[in-house]
Structure formats: C-alpha cells, structure tokens
mmCIF file of the N, C-alpha and C atoms, coordinates in Angstrom:
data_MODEL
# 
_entry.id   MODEL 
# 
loop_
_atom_site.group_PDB 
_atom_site.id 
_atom_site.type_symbol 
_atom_site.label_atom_id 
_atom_site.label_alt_id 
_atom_site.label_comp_id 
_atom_site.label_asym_id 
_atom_site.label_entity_id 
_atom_site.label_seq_id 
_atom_site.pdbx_PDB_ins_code 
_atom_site.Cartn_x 
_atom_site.Cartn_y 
_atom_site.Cartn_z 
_atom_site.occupancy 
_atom_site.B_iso_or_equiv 
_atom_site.pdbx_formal_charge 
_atom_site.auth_seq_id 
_atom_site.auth_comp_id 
_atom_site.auth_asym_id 
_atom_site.auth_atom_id 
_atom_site.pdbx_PDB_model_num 
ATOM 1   N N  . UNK A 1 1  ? 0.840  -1.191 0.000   1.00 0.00 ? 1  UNK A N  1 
ATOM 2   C CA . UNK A 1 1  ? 0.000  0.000  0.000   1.00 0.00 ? 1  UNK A CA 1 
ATOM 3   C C  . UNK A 1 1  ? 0.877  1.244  0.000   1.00 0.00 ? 1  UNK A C  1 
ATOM 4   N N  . UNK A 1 2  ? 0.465  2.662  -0.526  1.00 0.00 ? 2  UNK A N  1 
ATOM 5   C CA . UNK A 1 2  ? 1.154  3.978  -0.765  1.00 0.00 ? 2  UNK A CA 1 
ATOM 6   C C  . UNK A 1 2  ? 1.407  3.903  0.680   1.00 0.00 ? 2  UNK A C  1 
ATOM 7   N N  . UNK A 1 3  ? 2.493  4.878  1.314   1.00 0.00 ? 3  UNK A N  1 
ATOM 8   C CA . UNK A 1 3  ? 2.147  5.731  2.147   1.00 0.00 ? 3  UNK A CA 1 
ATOM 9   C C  . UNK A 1 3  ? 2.560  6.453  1.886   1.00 0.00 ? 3  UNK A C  1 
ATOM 10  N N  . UNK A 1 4  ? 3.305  7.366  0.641   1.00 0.00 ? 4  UNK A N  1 
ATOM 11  C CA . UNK A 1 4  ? 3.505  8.492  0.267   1.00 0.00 ? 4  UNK A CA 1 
ATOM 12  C C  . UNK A 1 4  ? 3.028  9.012  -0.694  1.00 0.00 ? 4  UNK A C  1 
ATOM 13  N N  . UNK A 1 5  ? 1.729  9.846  -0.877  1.00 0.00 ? 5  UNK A N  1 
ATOM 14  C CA . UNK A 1 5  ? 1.923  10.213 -1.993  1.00 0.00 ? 5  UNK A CA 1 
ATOM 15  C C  . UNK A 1 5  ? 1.994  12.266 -2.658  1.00 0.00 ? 5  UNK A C  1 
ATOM 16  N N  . UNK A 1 6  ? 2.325  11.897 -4.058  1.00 0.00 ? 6  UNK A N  1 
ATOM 17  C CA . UNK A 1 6  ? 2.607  13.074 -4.624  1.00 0.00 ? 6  UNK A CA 1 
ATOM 18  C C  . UNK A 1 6  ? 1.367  13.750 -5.494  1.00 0.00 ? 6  UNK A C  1 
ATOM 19  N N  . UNK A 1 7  ? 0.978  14.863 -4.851  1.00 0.00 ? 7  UNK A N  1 
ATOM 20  C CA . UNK A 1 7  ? -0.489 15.573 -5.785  1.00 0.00 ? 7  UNK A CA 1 
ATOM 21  C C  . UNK A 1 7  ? 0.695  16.423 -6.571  1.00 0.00 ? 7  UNK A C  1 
ATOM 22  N N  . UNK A 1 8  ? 0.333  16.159 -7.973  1.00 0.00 ? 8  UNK A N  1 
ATOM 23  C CA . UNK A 1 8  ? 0.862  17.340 -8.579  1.00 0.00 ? 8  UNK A CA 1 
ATOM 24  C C  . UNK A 1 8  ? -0.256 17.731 -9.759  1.00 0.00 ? 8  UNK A C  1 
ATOM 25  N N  . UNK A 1 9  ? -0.648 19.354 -9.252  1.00 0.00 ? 9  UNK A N  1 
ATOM 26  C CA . UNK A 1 9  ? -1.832 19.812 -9.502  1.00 0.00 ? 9  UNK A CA 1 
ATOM 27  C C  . UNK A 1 9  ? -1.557 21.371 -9.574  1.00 0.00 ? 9  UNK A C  1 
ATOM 28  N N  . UNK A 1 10 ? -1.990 21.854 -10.705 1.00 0.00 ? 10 UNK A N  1 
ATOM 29  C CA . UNK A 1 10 ? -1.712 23.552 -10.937 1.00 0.00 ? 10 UNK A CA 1 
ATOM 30  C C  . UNK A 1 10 ? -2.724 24.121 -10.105 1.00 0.00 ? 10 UNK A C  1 
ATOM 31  N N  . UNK A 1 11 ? -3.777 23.847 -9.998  1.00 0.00 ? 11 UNK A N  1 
ATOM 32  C CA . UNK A 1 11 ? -5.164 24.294 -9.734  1.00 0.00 ? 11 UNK A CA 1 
ATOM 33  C C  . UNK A 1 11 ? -4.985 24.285 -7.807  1.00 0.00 ? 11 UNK A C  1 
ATOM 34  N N  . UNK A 1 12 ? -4.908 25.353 -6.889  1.00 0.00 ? 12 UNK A N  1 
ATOM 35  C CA . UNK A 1 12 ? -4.666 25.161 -5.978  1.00 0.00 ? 12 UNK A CA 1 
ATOM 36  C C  . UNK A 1 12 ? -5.716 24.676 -4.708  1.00 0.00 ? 12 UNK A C  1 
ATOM 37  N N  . UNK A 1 13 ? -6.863 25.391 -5.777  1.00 0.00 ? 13 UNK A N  1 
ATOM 38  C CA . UNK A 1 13 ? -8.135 24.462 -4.673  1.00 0.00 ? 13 UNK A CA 1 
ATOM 39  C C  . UNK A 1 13 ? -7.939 22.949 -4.794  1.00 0.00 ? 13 UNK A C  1 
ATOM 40  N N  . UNK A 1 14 ? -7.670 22.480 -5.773  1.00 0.00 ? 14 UNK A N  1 
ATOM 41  C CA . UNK A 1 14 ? -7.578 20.894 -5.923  1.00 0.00 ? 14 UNK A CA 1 
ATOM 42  C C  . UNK A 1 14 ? -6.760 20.440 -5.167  1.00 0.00 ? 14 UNK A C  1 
ATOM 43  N N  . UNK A 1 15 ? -5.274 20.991 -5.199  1.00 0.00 ? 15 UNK A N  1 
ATOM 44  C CA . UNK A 1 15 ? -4.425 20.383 -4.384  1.00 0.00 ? 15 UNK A CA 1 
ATOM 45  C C  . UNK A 1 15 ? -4.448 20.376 -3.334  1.00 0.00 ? 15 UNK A C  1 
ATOM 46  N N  . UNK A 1 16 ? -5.403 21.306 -2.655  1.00 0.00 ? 16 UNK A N  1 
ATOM 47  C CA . UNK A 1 16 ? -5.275 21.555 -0.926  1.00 0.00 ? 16 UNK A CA 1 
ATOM 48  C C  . UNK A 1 16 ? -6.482 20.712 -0.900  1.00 0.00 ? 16 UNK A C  1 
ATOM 49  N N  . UNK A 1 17 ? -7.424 20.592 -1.651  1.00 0.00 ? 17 UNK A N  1 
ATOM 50  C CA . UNK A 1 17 ? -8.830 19.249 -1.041  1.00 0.00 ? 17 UNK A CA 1 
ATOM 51  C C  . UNK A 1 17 ? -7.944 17.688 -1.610  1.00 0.00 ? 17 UNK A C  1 
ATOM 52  N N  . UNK A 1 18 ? -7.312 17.647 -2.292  1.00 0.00 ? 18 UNK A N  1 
ATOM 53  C CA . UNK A 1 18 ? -6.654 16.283 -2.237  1.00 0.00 ? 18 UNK A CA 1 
ATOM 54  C C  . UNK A 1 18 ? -5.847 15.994 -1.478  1.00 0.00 ? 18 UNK A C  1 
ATOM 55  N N  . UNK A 1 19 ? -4.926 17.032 -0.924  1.00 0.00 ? 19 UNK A N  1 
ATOM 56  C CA . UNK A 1 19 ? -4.024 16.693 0.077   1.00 0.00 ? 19 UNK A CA 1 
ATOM 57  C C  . UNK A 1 19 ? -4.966 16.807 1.449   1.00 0.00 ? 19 UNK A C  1 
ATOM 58  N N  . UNK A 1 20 ? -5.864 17.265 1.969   1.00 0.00 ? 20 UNK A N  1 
ATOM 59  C CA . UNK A 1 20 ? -6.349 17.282 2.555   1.00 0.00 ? 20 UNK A CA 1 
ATOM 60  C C  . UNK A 1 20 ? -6.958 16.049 3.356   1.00 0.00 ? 20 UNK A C  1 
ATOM 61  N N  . UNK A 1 21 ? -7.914 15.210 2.037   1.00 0.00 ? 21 UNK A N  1 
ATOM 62  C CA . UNK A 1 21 ? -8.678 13.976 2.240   1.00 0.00 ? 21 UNK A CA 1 
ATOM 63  C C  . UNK A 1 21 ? -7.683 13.140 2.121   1.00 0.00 ? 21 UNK A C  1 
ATOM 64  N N  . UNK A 1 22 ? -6.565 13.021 1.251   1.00 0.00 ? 22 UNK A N  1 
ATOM 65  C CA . UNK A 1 22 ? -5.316 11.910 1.822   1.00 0.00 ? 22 UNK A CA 1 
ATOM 66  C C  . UNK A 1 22 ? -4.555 12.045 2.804   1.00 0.00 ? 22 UNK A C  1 
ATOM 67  N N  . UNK A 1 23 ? -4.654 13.258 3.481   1.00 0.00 ? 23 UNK A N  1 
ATOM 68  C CA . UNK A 1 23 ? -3.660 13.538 4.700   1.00 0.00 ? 23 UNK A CA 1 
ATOM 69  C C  . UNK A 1 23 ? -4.934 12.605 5.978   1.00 0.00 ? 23 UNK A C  1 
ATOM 70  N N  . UNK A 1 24 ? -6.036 12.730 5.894   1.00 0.00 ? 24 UNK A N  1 
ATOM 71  C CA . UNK A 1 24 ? -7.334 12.372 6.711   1.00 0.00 ? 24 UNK A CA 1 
ATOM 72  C C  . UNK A 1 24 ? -6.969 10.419 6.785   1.00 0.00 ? 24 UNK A C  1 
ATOM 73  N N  . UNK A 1 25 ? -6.723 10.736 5.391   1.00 0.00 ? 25 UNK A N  1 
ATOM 74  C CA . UNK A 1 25 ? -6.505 8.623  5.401   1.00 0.00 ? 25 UNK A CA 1 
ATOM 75  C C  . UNK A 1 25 ? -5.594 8.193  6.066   1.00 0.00 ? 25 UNK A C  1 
ATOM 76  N N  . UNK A 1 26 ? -4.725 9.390  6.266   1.00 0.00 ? 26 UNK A N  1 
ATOM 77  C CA . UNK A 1 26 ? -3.530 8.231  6.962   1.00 0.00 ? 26 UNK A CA 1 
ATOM 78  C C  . UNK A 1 26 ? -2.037 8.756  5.926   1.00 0.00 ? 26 UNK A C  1 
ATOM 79  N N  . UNK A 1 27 ? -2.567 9.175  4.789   1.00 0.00 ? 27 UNK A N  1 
ATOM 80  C CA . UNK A 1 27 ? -0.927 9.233  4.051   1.00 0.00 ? 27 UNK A CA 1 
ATOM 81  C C  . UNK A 1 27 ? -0.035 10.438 4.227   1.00 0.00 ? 27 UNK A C  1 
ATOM 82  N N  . UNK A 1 28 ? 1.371  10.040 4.025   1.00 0.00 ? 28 UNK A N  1 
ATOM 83  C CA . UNK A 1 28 ? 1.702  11.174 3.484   1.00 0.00 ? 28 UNK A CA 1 
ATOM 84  C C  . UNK A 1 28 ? 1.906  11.721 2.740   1.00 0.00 ? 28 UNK A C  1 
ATOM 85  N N  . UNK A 1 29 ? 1.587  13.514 2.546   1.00 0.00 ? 29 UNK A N  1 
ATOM 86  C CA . UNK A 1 29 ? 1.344  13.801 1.216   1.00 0.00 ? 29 UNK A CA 1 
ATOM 87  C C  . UNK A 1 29 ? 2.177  15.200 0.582   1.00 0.00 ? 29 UNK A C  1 
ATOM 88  N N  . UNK A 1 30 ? 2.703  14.899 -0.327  1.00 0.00 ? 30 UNK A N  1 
ATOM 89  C CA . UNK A 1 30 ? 3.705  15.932 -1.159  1.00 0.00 ? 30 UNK A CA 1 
ATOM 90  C C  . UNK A 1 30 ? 3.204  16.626 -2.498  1.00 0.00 ? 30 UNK A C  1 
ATOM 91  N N  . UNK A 1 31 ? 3.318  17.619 -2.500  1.00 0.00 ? 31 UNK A N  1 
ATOM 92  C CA . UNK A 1 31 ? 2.501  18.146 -3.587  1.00 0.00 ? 31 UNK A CA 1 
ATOM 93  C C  . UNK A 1 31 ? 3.809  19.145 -4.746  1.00 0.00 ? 31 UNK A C  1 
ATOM 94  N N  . UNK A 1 32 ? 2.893  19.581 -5.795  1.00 0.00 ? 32 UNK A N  1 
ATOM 95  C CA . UNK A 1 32 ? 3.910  20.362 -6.741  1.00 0.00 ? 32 UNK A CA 1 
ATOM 96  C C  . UNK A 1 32 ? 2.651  20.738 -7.513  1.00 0.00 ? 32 UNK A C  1 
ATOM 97  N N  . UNK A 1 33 ? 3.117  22.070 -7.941  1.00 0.00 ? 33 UNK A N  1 
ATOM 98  C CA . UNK A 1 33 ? 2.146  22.758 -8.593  1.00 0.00 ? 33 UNK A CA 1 
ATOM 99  C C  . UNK A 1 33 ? 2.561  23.112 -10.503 1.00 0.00 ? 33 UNK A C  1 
ATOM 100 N N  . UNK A 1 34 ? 3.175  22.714 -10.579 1.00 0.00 ? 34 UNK A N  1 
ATOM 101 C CA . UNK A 1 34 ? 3.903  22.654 -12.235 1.00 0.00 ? 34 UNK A CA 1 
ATOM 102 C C  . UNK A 1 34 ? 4.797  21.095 -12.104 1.00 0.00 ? 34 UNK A C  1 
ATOM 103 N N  . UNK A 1 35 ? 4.714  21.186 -13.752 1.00 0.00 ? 35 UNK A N  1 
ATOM 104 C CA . UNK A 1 35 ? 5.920  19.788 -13.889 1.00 0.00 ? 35 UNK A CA 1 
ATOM 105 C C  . UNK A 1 35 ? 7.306  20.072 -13.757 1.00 0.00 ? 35 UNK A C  1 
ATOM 106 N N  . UNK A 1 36 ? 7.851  21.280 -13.333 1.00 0.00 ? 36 UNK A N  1 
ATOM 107 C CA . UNK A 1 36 ? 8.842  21.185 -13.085 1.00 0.00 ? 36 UNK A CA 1 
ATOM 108 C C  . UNK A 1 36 ? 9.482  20.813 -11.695 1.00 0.00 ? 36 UNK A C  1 
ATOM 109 N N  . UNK A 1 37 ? 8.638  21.666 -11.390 1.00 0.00 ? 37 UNK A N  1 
ATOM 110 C CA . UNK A 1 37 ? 8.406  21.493 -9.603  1.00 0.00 ? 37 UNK A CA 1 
ATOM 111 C C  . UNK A 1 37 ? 8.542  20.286 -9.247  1.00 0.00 ? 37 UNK A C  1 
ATOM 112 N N  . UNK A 1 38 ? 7.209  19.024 -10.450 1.00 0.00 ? 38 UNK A N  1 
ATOM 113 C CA . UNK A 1 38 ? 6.757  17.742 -10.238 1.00 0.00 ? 38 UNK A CA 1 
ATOM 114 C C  . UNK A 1 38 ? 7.971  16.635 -10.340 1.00 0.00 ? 38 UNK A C  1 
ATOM 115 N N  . UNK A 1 39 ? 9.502  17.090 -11.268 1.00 0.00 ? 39 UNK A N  1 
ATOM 116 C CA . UNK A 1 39 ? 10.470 16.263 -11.693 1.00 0.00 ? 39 UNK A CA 1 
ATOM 117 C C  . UNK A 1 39 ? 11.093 16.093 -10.386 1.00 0.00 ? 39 UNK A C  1 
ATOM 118 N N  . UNK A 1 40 ? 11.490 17.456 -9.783  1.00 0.00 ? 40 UNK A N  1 
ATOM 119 C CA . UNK A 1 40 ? 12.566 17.566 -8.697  1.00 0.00 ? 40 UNK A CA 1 
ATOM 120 C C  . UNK A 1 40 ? 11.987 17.135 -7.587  1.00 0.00 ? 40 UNK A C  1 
ATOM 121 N N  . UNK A 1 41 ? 10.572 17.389 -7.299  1.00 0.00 ? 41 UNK A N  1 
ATOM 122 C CA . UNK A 1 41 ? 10.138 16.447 -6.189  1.00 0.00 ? 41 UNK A CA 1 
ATOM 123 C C  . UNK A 1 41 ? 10.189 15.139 -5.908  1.00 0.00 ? 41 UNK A C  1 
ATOM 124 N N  . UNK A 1 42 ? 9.816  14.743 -6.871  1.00 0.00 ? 42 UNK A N  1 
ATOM 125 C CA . UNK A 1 42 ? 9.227  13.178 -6.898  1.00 0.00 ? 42 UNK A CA 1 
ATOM 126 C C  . UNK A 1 42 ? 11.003 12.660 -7.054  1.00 0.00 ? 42 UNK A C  1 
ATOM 127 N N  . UNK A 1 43 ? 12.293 13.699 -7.195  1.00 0.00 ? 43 UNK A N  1 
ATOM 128 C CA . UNK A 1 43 ? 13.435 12.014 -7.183  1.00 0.00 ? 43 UNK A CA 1 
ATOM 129 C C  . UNK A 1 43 ? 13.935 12.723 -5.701  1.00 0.00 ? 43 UNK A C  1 
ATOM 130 N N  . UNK A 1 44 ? 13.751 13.833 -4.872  1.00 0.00 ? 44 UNK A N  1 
ATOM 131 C CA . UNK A 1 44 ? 13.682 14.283 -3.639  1.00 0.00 ? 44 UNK A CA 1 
ATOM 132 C C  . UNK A 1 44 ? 12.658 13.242 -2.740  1.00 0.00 ? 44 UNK A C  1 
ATOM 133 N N  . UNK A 1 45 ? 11.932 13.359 -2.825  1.00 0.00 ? 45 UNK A N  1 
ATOM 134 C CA . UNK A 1 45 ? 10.498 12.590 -2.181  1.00 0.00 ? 45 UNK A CA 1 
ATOM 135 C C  . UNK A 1 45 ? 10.786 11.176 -2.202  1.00 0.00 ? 45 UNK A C  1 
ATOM 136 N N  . UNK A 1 46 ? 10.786 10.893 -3.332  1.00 0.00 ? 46 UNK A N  1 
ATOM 137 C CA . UNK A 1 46 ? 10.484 9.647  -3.771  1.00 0.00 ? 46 UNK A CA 1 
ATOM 138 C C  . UNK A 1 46 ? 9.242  8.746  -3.072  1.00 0.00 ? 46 UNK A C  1 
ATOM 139 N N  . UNK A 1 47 ? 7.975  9.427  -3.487  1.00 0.00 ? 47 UNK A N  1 
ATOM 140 C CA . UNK A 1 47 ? 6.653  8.750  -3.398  1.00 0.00 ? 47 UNK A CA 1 
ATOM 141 C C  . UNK A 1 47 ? 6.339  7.474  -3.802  1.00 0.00 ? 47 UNK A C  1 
ATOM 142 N N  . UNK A 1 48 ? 5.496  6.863  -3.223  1.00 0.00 ? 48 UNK A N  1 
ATOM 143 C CA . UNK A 1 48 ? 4.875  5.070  -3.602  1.00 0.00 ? 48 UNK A CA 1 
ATOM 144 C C  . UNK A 1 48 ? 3.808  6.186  -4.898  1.00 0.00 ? 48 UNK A C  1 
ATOM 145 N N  . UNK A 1 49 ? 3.083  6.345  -4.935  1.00 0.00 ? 49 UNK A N  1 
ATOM 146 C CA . UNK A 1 49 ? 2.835  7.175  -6.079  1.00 0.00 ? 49 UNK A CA 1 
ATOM 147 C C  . UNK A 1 49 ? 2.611  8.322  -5.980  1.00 0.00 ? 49 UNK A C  1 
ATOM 148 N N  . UNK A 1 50 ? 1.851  8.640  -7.858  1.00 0.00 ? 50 UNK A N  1 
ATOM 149 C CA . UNK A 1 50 ? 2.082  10.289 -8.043  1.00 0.00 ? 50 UNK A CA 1 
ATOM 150 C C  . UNK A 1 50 ? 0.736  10.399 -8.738  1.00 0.00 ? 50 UNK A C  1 
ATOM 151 N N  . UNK A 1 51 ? 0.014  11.442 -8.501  1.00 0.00 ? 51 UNK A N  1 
ATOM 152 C CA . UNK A 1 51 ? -1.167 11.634 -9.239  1.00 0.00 ? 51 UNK A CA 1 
ATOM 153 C C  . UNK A 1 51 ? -1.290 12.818 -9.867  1.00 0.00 ? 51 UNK A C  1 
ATOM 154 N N  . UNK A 1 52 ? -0.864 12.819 -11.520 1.00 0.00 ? 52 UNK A N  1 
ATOM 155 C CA . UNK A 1 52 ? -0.191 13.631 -12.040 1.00 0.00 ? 52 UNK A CA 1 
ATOM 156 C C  . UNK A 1 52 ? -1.591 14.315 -13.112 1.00 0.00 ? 52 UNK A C  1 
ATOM 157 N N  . UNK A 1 53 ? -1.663 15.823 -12.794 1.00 0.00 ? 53 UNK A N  1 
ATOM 158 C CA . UNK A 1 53 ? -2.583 16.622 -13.773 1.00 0.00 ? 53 UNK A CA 1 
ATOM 159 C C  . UNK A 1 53 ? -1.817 16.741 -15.222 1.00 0.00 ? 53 UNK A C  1 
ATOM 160 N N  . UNK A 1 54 ? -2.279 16.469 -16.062 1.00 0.00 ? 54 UNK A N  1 
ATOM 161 C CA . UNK A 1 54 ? -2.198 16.332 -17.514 1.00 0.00 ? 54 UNK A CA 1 
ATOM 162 C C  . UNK A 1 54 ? -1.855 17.509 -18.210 1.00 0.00 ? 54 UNK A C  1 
ATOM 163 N N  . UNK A 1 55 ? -2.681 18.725 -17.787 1.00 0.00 ? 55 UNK A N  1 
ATOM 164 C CA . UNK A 1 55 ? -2.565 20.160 -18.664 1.00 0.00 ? 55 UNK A CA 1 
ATOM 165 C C  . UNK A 1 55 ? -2.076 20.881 -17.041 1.00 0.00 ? 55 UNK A C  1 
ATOM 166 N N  . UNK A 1 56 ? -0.997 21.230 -17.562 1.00 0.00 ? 56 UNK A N  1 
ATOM 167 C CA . UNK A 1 56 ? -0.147 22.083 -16.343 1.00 0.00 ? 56 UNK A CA 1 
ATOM 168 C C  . UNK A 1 56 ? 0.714  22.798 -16.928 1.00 0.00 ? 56 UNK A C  1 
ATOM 169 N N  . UNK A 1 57 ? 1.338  24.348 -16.287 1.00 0.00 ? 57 UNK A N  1 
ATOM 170 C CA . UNK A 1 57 ? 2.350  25.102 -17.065 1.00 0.00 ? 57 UNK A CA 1 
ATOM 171 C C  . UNK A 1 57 ? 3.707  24.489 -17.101 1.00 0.00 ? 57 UNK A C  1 
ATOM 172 N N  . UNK A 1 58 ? 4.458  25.077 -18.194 1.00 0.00 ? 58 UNK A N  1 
ATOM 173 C CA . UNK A 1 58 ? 5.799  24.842 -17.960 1.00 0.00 ? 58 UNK A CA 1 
ATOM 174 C C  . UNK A 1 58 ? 6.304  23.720 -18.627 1.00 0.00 ? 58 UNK A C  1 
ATOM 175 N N  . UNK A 1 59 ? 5.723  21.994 -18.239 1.00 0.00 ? 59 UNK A N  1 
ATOM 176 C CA . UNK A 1 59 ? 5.723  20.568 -18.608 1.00 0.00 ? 59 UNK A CA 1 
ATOM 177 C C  . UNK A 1 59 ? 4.494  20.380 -18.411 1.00 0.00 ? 59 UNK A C  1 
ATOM 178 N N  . UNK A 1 60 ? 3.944  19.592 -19.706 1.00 0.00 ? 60 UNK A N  1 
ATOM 179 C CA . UNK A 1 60 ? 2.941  19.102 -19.208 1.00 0.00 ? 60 UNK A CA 1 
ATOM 180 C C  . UNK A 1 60 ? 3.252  17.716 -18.772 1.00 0.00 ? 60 UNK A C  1 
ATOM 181 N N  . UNK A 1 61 ? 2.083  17.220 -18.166 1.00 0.00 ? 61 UNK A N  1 
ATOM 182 C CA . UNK A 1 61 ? 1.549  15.754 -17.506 1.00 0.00 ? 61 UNK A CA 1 
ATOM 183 C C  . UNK A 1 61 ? 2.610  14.704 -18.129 1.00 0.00 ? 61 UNK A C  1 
ATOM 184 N N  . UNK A 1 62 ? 1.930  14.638 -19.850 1.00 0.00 ? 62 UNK A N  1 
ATOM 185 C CA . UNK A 1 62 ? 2.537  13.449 -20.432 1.00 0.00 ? 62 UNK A CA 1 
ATOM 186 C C  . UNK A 1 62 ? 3.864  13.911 -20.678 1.00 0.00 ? 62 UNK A C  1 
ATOM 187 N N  . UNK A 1 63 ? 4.715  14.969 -20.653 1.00 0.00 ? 63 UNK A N  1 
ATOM 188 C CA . UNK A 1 63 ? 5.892  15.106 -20.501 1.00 0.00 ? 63 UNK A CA 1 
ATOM 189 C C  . UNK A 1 63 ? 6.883  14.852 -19.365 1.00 0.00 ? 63 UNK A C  1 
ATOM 190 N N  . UNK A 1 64 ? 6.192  14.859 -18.297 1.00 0.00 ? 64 UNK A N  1 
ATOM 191 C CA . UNK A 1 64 ? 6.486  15.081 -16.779 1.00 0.00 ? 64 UNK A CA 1 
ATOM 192 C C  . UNK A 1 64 ? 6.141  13.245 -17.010 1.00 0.00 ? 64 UNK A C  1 
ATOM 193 N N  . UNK A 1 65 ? 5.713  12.589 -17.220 1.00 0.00 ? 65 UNK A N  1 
ATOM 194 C CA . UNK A 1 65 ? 5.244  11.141 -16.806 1.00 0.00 ? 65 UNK A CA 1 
ATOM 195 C C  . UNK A 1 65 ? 6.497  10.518 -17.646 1.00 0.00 ? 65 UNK A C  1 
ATOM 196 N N  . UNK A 1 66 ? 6.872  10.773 -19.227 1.00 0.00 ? 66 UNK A N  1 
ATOM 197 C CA . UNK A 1 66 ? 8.011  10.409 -20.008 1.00 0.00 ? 66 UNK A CA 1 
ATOM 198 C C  . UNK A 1 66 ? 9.159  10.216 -19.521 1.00 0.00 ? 66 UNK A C  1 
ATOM 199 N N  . UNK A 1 67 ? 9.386  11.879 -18.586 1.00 0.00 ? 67 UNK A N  1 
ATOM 200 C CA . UNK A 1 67 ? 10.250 11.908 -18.027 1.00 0.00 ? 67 UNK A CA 1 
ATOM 201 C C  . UNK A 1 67 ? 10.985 10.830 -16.420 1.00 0.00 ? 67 UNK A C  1 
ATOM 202 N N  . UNK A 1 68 ? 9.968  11.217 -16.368 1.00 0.00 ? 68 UNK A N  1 
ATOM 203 C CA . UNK A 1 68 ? 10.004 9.959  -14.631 1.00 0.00 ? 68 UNK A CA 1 
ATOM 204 C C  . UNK A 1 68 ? 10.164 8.315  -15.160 1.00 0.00 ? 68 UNK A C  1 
ATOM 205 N N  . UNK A 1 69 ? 9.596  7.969  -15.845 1.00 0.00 ? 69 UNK A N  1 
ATOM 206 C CA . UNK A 1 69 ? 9.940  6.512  -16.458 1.00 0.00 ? 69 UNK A CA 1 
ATOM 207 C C  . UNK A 1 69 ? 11.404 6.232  -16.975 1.00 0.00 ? 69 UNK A C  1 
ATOM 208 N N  . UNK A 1 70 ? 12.088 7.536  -17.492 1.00 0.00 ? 70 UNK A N  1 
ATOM 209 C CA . UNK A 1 70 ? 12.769 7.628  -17.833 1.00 0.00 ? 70 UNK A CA 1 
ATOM 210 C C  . UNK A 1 70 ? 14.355 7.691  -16.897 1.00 0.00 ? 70 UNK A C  1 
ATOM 211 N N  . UNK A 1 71 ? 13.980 7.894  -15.757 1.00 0.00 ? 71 UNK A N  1 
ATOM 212 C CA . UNK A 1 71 ? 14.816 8.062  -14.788 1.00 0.00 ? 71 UNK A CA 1 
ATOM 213 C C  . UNK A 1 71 ? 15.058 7.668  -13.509 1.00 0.00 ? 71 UNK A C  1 
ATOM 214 N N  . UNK A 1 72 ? 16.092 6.911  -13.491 1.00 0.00 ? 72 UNK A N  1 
ATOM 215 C CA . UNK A 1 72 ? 16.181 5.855  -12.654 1.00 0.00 ? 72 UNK A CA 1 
ATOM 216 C C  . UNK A 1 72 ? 15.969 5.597  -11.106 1.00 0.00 ? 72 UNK A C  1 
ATOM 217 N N  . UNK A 1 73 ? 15.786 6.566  -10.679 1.00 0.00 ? 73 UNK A N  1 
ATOM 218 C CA . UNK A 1 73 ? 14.940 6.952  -9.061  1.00 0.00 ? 73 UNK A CA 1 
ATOM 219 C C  . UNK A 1 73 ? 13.811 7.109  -9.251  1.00 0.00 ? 73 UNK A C  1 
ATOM 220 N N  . UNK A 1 74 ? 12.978 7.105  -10.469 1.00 0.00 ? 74 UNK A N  1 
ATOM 221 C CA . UNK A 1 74 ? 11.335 7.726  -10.403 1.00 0.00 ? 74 UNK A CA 1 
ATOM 222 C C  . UNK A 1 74 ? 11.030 6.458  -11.387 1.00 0.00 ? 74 UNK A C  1 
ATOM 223 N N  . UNK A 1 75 ? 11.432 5.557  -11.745 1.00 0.00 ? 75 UNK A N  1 
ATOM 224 C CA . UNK A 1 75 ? 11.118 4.870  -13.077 1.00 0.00 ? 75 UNK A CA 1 
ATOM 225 C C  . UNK A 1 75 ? 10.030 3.428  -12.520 1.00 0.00 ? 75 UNK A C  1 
ATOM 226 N N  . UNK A 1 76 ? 9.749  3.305  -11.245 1.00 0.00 ? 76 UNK A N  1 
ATOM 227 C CA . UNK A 1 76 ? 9.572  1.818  -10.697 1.00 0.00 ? 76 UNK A CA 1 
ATOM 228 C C  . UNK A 1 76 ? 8.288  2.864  -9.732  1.00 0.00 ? 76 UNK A C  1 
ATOM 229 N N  . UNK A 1 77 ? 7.960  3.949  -10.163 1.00 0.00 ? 77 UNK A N  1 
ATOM 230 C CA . UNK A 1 77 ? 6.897  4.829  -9.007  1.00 0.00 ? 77 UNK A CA 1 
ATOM 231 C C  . UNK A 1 77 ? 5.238  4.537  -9.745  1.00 0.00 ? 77 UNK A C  1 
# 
C-alpha cells in the first residue's frame, strides 16, 4: 500500500482538497504545482505514487510522466 503520496496539480483548490482527504486517510502527502516542480520532487520525495494533472504550465503531464519513467529513481513509481 502507498504511504507516500505526490499531488501534482496547478489548480490550488484541488491540491489543498486532495491533500487534505489523503492527509485524513492516513498518508503522506507531497505536492507540486507545475511539472517542473513535479520532476525535482518526486526524485527528492520519492513517493509510492504520483497523481499527475495532464494540462499544467511549464511541462505538461505526459511530458512530466516520459520523463520519470525515464529516470532511474522515479522509473519503478
């Protein structure tokens, strides 16, 4: 089972009600608000998973997801 996970979400009402109701479950929770933000966190962090917004500034989603597969601390997340 997670116990870490990563909201990465531009939209800041979203991220504070998702981190919110997963902080309530029990997890812990790391957030990023762009994909750039989302690269350097997640090999810092290193979360059981990541729940990654698709249309975000800077990188998007499926760029930010390419990337993490791609790299060998984030590639097995």
């Amino acid at each position: 089972m997670a116990e870490k996970i990563m909201i990465v979400e531009d939209d800041p009402t979203l991220r504070d009600i998702y981190t919110t109701r997963f902080s309530a479950e029990g997890y812990t929770v790391v957030s990023a608000s762009d994909g750039e933000a989302a690269l350097s966190t997640a090999v810092k962090e290193k979360p059981d998973l990541i729940l990654l917004d698709i249309m975000m500034p800077k990188i998007s989603g499926f760029d930010v997801l390419d990337i993490l597969r791609a790299t060998p601390e984030t590639k097995d997340t």
